[in-house]
PDB file of N, CA, C and O in Angstrom:
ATOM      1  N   UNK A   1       0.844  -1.170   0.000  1.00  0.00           N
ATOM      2  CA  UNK A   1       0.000   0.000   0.000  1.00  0.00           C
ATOM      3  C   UNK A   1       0.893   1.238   0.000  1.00  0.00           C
ATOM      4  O   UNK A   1       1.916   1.260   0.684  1.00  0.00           O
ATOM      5  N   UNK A   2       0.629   1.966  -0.537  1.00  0.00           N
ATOM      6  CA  UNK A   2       0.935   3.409  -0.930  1.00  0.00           C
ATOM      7  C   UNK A   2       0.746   4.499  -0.090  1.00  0.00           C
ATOM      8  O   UNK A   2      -0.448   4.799  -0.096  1.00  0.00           O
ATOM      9  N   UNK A   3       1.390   5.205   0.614  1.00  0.00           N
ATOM     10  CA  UNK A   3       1.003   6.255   1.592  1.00  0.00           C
ATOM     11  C   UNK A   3       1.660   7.097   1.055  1.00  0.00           C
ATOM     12  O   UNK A   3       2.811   7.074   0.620  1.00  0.00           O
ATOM     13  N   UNK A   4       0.555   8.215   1.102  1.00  0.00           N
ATOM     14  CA  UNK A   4       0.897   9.744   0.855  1.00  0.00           C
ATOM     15  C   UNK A   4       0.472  10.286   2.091  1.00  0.00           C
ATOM     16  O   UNK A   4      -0.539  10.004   2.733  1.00  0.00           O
ATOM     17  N   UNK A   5       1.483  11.202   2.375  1.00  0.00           N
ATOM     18  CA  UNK A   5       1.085  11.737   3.439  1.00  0.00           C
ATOM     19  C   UNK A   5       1.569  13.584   2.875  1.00  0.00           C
ATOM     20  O   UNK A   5       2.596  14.065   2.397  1.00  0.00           O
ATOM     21  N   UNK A   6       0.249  14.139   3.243  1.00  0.00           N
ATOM     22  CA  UNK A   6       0.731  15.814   3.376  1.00  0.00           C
ATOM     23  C   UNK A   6       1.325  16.074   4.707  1.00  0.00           C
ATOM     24  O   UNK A   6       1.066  15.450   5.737  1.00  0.00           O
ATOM     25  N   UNK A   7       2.196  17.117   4.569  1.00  0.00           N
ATOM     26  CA  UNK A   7       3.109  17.688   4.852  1.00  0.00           C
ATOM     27  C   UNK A   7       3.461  18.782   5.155  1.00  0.00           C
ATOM     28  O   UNK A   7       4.094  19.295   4.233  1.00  0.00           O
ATOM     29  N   UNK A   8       3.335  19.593   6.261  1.00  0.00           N
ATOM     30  CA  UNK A   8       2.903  21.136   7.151  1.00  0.00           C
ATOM     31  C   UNK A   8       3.813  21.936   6.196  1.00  0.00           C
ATOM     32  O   UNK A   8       4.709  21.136   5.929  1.00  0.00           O
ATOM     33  N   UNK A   9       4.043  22.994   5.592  1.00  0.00           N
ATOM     34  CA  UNK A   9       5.020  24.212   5.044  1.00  0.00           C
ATOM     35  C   UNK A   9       4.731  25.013   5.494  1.00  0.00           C
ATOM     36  O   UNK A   9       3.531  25.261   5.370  1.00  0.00           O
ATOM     37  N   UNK A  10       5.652  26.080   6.403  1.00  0.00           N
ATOM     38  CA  UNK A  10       5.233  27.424   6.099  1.00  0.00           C
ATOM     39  C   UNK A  10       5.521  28.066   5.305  1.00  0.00           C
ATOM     40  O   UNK A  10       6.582  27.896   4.706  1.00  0.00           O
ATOM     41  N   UNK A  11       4.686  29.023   5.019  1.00  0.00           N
ATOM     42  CA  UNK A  11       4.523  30.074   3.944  1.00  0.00           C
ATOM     43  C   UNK A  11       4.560  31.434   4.386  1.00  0.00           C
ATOM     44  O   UNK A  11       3.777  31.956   5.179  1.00  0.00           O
ATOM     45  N   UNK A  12       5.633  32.018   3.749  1.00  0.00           N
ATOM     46  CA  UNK A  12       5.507  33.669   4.155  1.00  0.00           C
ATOM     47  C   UNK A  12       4.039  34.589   4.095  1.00  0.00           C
ATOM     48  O   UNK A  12       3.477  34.839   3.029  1.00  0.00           O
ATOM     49  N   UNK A  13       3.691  34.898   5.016  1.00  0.00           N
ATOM     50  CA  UNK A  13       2.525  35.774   4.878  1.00  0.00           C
ATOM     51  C   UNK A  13       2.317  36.490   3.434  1.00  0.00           C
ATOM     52  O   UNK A  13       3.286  36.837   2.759  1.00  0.00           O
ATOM     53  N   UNK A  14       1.388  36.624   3.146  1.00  0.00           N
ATOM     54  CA  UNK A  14       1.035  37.687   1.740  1.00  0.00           C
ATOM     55  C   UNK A  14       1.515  37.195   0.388  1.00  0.00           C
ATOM     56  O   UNK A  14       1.271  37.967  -0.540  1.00  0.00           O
ATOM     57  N   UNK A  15       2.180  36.012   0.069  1.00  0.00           N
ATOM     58  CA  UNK A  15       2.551  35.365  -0.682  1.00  0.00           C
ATOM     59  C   UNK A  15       1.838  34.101  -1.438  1.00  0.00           C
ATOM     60  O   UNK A  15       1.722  32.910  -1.150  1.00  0.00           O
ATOM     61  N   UNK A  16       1.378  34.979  -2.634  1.00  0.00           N
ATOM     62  CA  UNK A  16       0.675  33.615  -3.397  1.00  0.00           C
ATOM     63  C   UNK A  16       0.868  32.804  -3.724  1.00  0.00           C
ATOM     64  O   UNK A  16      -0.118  32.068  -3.752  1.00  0.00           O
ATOM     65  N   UNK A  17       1.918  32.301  -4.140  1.00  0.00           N
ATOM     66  CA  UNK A  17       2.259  31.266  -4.653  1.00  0.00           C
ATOM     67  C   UNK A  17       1.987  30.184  -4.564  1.00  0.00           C
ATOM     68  O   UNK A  17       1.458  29.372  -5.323  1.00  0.00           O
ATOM     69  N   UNK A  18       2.654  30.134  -2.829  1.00  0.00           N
ATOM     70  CA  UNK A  18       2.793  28.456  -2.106  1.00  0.00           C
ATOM     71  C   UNK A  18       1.171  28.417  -1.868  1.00  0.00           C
ATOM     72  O   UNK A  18       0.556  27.352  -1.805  1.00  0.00           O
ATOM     73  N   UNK A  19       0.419  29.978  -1.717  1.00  0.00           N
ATOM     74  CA  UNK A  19      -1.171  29.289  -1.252  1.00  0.00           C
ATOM     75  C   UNK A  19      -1.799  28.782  -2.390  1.00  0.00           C
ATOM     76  O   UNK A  19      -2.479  27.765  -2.527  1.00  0.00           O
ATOM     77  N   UNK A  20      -1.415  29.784  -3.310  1.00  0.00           N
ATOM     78  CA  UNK A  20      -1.933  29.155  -5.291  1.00  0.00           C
ATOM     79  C   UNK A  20      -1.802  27.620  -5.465  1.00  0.00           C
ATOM     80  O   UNK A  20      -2.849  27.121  -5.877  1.00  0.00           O
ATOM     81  N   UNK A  21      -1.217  27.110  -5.347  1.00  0.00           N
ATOM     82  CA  UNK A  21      -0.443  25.907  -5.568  1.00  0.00           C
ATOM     83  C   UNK A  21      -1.332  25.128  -4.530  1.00  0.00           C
ATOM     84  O   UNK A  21      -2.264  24.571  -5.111  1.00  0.00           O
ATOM     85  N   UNK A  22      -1.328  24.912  -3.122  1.00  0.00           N
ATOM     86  CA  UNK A  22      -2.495  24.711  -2.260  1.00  0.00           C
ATOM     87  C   UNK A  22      -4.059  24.650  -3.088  1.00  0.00           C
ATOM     88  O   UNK A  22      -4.642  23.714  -3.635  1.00  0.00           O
ATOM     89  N   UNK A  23      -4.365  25.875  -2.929  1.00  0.00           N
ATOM     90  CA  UNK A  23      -6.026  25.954  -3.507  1.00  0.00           C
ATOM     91  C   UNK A  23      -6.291  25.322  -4.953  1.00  0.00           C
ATOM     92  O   UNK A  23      -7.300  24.736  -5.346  1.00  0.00           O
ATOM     93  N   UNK A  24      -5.250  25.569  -5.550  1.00  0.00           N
ATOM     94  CA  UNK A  24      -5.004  24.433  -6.977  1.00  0.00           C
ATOM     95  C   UNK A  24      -5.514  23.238  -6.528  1.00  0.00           C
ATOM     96  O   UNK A  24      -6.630  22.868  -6.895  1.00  0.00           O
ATOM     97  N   UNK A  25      -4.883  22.634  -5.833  1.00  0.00           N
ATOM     98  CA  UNK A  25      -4.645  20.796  -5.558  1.00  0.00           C
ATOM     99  C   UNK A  25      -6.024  20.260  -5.122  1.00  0.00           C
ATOM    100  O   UNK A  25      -6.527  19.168  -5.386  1.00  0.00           O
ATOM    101  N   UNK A  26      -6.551  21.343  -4.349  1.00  0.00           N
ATOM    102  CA  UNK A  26      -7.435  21.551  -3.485  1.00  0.00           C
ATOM    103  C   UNK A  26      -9.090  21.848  -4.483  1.00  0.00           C
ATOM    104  O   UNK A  26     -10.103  21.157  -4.375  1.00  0.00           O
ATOM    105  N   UNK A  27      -8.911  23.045  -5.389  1.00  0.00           N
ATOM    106  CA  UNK A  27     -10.066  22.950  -6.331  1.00  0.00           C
ATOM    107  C   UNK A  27     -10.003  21.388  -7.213  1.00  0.00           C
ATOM    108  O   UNK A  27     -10.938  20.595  -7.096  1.00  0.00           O
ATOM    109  N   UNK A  28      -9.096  21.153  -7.870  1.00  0.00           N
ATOM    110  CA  UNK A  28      -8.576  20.098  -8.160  1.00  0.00           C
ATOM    111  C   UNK A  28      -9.213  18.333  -7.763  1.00  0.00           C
ATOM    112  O   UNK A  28      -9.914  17.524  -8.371  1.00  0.00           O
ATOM    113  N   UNK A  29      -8.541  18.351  -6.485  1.00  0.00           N
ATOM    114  CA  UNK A  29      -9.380  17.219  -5.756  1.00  0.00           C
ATOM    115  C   UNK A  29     -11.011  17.205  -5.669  1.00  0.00           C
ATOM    116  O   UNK A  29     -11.755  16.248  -5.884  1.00  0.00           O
ATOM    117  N   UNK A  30     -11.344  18.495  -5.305  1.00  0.00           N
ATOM    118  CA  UNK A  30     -12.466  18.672  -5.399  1.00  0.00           C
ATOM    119  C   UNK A  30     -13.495  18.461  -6.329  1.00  0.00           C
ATOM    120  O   UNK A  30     -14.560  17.941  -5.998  1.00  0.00           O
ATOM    121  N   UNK A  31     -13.189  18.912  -7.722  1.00  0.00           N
ATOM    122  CA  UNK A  31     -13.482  18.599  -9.056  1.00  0.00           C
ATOM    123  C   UNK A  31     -13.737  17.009  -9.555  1.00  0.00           C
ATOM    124  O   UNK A  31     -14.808  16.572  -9.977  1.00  0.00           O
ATOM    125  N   UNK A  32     -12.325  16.162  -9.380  1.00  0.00           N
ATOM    126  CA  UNK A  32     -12.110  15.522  -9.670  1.00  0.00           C
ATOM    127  C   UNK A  32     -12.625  13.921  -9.150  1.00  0.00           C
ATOM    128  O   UNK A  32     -12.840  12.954  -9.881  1.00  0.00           O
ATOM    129  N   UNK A  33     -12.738  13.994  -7.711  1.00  0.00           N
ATOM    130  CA  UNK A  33     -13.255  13.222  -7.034  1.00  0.00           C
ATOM    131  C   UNK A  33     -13.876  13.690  -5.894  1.00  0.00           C
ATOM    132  O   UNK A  33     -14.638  12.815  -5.483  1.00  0.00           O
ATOM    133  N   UNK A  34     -13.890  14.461  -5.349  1.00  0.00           N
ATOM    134  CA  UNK A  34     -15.045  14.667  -3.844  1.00  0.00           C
ATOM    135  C   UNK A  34     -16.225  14.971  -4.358  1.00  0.00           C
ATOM    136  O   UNK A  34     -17.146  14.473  -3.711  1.00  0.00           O
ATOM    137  N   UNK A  35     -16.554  15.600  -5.277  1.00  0.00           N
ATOM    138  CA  UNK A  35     -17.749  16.113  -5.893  1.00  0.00           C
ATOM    139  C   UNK A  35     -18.361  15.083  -6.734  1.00  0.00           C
ATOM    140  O   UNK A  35     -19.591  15.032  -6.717  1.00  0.00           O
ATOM    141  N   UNK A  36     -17.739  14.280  -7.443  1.00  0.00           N
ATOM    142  CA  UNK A  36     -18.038  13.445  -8.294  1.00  0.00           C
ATOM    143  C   UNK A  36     -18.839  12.452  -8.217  1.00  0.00           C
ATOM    144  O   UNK A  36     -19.738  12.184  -9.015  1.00  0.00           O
ATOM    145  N   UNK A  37     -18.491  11.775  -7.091  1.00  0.00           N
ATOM    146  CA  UNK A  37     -19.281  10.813  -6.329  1.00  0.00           C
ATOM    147  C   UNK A  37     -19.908  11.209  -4.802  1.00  0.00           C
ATOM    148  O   UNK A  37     -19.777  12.288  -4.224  1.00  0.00           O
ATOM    149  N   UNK A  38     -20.625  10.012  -4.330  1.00  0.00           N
ATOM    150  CA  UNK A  38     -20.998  10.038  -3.316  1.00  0.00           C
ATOM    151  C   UNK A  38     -20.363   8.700  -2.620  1.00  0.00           C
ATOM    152  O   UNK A  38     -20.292   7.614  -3.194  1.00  0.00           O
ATOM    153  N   UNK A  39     -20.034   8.890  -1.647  1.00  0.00           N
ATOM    154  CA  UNK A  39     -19.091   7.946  -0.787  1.00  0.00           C
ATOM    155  C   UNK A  39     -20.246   6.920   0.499  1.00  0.00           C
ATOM    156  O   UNK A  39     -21.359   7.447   0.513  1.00  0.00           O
ATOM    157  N   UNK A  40     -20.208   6.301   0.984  1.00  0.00           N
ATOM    158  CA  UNK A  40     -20.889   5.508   1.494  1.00  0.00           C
ATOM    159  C   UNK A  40     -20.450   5.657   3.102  1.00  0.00           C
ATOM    160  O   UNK A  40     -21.218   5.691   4.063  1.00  0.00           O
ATOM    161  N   UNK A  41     -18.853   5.743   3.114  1.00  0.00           N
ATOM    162  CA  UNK A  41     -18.706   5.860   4.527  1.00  0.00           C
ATOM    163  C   UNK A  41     -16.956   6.396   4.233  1.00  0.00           C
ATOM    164  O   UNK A  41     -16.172   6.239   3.297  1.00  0.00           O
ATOM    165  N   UNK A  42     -16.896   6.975   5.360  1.00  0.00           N
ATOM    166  CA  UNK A  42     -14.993   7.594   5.178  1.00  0.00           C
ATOM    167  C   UNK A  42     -14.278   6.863   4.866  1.00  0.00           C
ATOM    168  O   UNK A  42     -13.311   7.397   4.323  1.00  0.00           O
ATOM    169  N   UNK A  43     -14.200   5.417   4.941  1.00  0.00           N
ATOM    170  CA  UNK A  43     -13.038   4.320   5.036  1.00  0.00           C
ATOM    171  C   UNK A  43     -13.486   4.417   3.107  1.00  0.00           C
ATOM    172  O   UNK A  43     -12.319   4.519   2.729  1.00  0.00           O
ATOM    173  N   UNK A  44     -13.901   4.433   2.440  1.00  0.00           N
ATOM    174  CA  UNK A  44     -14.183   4.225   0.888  1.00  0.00           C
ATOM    175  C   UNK A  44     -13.507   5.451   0.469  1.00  0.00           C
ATOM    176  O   UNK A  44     -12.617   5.414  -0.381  1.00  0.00           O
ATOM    177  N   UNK A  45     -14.047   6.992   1.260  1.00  0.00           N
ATOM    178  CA  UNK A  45     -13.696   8.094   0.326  1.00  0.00           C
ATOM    179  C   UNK A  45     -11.744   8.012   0.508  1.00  0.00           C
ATOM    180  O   UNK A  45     -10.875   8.476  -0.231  1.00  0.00           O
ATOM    181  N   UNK A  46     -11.629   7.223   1.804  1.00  0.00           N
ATOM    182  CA  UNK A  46      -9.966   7.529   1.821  1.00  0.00           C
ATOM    183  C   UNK A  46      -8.907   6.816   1.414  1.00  0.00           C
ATOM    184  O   UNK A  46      -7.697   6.988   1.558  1.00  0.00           O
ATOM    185  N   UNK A  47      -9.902   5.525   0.589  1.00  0.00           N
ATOM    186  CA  UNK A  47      -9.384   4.493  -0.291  1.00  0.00           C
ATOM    187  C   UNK A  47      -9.320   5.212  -1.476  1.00  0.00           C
ATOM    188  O   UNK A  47      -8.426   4.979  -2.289  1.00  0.00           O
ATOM    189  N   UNK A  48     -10.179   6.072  -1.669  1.00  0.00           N
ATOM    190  CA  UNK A  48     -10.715   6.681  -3.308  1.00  0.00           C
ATOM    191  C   UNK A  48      -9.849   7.635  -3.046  1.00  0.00           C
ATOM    192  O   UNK A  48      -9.339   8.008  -4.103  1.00  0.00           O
ATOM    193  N   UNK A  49      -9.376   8.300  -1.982  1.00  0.00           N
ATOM    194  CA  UNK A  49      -8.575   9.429  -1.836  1.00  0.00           C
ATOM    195  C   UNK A  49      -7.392   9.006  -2.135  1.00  0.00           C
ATOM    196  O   UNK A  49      -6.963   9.754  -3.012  1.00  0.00           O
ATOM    197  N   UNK A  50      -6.607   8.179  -1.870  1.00  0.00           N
ATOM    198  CA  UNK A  50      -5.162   7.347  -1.891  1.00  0.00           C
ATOM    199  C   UNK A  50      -5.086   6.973  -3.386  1.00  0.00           C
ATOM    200  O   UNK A  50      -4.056   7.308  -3.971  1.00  0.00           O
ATOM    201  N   UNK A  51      -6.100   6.284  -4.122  1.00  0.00           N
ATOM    202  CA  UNK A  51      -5.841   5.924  -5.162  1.00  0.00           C
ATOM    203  C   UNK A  51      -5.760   6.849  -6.215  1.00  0.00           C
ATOM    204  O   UNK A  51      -5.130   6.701  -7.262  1.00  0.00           O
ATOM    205  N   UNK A  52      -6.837   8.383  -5.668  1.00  0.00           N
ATOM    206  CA  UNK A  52      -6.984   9.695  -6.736  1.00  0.00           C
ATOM    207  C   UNK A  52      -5.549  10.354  -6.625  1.00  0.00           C
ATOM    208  O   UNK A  52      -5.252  11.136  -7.528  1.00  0.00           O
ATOM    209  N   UNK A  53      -4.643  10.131  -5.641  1.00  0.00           N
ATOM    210  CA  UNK A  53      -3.406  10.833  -4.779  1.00  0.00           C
ATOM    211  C   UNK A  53      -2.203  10.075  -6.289  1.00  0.00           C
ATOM    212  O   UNK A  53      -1.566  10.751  -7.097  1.00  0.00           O
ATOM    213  N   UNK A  54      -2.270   8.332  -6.192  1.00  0.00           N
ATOM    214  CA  UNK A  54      -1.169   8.117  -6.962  1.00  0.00           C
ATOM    215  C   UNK A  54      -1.603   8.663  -8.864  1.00  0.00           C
ATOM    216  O   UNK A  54      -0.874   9.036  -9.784  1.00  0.00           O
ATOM    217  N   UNK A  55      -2.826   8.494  -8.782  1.00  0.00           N
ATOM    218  CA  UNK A  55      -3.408   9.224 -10.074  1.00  0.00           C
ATOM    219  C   UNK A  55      -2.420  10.208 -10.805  1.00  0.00           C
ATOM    220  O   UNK A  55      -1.666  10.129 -11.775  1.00  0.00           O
ATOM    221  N   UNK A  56      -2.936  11.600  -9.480  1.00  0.00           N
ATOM    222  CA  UNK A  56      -2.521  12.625  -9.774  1.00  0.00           C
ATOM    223  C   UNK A  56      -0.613  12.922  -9.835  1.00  0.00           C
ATOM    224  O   UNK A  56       0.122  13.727 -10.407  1.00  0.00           O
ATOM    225  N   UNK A  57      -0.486  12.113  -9.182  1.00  0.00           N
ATOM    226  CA  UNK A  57       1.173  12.085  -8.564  1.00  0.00           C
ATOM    227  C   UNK A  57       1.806  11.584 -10.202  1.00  0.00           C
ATOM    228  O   UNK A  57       2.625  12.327 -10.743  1.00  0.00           O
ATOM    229  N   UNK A  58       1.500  10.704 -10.683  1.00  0.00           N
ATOM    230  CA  UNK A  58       2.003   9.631 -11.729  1.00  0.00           C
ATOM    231  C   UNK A  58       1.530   9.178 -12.978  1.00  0.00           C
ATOM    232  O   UNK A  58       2.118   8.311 -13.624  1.00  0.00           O
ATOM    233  N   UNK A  59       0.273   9.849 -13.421  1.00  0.00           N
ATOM    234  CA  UNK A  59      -0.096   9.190 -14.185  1.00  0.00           C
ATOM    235  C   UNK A  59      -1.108  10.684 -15.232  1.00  0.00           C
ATOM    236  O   UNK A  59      -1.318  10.872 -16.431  1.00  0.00           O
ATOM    237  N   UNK A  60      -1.459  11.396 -14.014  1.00  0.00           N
ATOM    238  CA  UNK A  60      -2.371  12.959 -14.679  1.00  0.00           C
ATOM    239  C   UNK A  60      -1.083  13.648 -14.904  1.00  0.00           C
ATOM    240  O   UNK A  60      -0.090  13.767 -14.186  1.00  0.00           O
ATOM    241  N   UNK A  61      -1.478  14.243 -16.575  1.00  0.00           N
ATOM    242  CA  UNK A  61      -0.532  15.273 -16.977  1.00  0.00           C
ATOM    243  C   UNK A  61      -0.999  16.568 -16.444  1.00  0.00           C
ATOM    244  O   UNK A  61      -2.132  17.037 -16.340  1.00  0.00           O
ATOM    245  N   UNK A  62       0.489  17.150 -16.049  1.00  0.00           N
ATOM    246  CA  UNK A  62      -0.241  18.442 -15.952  1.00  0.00           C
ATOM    247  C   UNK A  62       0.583  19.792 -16.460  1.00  0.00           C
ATOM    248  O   UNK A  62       1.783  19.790 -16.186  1.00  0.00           O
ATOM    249  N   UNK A  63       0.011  21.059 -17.242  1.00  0.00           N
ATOM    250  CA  UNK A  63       0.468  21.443 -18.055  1.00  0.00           C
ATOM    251  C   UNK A  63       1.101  22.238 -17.657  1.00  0.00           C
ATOM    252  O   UNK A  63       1.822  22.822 -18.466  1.00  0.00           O
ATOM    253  N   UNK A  64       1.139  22.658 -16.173  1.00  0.00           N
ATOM    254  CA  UNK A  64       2.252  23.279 -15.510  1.00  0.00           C
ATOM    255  C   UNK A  64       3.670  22.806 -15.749  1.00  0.00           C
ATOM    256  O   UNK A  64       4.757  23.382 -15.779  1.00  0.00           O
ATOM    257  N   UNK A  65       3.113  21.035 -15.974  1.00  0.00           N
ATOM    258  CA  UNK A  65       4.637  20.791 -15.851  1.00  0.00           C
ATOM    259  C   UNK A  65       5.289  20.146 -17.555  1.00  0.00           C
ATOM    260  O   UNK A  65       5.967  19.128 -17.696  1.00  0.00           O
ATOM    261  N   UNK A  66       4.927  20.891 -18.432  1.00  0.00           N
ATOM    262  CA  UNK A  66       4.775  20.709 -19.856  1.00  0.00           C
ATOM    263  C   UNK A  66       4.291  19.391 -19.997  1.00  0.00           C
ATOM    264  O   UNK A  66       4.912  18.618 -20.727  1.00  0.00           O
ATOM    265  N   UNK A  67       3.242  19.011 -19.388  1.00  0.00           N
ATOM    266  CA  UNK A  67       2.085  18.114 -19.975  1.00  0.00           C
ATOM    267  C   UNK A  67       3.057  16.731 -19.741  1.00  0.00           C
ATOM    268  O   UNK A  67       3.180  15.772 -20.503  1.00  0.00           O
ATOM    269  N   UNK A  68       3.733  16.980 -18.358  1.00  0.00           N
ATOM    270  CA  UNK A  68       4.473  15.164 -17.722  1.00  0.00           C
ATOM    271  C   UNK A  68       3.142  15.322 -16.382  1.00  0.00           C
ATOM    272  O   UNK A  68       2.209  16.084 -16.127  1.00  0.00           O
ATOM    273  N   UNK A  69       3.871  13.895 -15.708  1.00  0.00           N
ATOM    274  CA  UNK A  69       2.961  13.917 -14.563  1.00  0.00           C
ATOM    275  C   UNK A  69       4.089  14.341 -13.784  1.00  0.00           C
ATOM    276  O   UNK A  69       5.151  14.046 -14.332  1.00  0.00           O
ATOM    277  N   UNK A  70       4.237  15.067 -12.441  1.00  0.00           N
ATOM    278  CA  UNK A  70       4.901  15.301 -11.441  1.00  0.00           C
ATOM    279  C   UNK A  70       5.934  14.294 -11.266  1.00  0.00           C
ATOM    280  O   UNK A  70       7.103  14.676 -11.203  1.00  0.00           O
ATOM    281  N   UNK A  71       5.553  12.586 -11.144  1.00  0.00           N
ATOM    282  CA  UNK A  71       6.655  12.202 -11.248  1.00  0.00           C
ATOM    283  C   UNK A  71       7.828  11.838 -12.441  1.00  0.00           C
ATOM    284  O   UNK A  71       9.044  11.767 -12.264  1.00  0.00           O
ATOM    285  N   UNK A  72       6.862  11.573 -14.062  1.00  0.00           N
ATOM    286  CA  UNK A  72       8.391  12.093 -14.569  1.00  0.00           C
ATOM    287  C   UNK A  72       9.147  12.558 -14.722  1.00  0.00           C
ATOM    288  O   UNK A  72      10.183  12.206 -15.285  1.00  0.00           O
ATOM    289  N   UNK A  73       8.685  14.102 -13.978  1.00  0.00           N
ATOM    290  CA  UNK A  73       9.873  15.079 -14.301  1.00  0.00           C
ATOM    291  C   UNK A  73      10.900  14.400 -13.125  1.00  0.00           C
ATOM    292  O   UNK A  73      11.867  15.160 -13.183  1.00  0.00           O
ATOM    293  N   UNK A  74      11.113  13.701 -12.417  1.00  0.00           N
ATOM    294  CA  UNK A  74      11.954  13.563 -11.067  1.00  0.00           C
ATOM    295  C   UNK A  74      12.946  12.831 -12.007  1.00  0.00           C
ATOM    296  O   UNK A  74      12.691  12.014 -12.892  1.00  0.00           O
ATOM    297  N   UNK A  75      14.364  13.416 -11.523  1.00  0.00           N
ATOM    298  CA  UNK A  75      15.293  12.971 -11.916  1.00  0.00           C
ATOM    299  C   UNK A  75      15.940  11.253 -11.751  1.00  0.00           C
ATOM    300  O   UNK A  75      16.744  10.717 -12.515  1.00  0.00           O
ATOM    301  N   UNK A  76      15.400  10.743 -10.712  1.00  0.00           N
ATOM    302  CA  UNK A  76      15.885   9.284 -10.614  1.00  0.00           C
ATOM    303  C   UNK A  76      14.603   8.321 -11.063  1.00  0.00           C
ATOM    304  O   UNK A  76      14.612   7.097 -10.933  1.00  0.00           O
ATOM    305  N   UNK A  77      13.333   9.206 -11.697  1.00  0.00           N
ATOM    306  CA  UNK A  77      12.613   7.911 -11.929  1.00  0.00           C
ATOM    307  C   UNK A  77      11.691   7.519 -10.490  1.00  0.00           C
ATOM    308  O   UNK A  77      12.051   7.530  -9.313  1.00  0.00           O
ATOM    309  N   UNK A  78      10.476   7.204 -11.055  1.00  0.00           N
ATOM    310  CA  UNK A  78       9.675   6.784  -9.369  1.00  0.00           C
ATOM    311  C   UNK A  78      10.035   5.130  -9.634  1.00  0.00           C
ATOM    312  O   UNK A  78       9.985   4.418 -10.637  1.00  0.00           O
ATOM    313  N   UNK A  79      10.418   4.896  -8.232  1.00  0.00           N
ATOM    314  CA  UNK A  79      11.168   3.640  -7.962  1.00  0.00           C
ATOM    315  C   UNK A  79       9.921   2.925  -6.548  1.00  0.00           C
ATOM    316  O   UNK A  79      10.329   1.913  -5.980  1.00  0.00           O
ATOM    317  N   UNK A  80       8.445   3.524  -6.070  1.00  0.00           N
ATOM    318  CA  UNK A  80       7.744   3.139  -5.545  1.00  0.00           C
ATOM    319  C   UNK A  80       6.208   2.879  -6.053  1.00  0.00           C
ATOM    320  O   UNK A  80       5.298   2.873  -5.224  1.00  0.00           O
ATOM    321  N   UNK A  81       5.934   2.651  -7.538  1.00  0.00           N
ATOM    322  CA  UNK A  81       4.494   2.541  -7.683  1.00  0.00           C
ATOM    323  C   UNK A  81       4.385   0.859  -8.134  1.00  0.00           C
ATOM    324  O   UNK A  81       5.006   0.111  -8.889  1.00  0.00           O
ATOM    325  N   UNK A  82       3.572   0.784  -7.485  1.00  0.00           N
ATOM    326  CA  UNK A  82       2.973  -0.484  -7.422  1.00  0.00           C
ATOM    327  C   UNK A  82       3.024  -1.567  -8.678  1.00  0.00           C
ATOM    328  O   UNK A  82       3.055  -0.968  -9.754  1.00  0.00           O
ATOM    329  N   UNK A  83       3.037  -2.807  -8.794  1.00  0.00           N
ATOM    330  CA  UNK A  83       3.161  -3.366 -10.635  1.00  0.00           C
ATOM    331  C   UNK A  83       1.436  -2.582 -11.167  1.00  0.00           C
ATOM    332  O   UNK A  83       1.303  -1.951 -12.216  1.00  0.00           O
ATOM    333  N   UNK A  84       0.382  -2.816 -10.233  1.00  0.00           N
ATOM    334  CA  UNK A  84      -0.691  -2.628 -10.734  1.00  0.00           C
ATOM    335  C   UNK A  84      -1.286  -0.969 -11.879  1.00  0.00           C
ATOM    336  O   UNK A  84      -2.225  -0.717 -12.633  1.00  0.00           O
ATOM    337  N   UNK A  85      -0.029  -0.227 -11.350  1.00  0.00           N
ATOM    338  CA  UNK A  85      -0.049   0.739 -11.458  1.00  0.00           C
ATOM    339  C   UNK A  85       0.722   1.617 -12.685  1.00  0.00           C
ATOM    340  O   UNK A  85       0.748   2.846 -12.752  1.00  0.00           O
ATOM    341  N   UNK A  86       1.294   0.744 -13.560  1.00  0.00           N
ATOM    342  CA  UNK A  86       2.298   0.856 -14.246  1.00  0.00           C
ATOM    343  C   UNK A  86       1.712   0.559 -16.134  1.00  0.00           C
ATOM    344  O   UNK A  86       2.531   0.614 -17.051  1.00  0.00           O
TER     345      UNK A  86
END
């Protein structure tokens, strides 16, 4: 199993960026899966959450990052996704 875990940053007051980037991920998730469905009980939405997490991590292009997923741009290659996942 796959754990993502977020991760506290601070951010300089008055500075968009790091919050841009936040509310992104955040409209994002929202769009993509919280809204989409209806969940039955928390233990499903946080299965659906984990699996929307390696989605987005590995597999959704995104055009911020000239249309790779987050992890190809990484220089050594993702060396943790699952065979199922590939």
């Amino acid at each position: 199993m796959l754990q993502h875990c977020a991760r506290h940053q601070r951010t300089l007051p008055y500075t968009s960026r790091p919050s841009g980037k936040a509310e992104r991920y955040n409209r994002i998730l929202a769009e993509e899966l919280l809204n989409a469905r209806t969940f039955r009980s928390e233990q499903q939405r946080a299965d659906a959450l984990e699996d929307w997490n390696v989605h987005y991590d590995y597999h959704r292009f995104h055009t911020s990052a000239g249309d790779q997923s987050p992890a190809a741009r990484l220089r050594t290659g993702v060396t943790n996704v699952m065979a199922s996942y590939s």
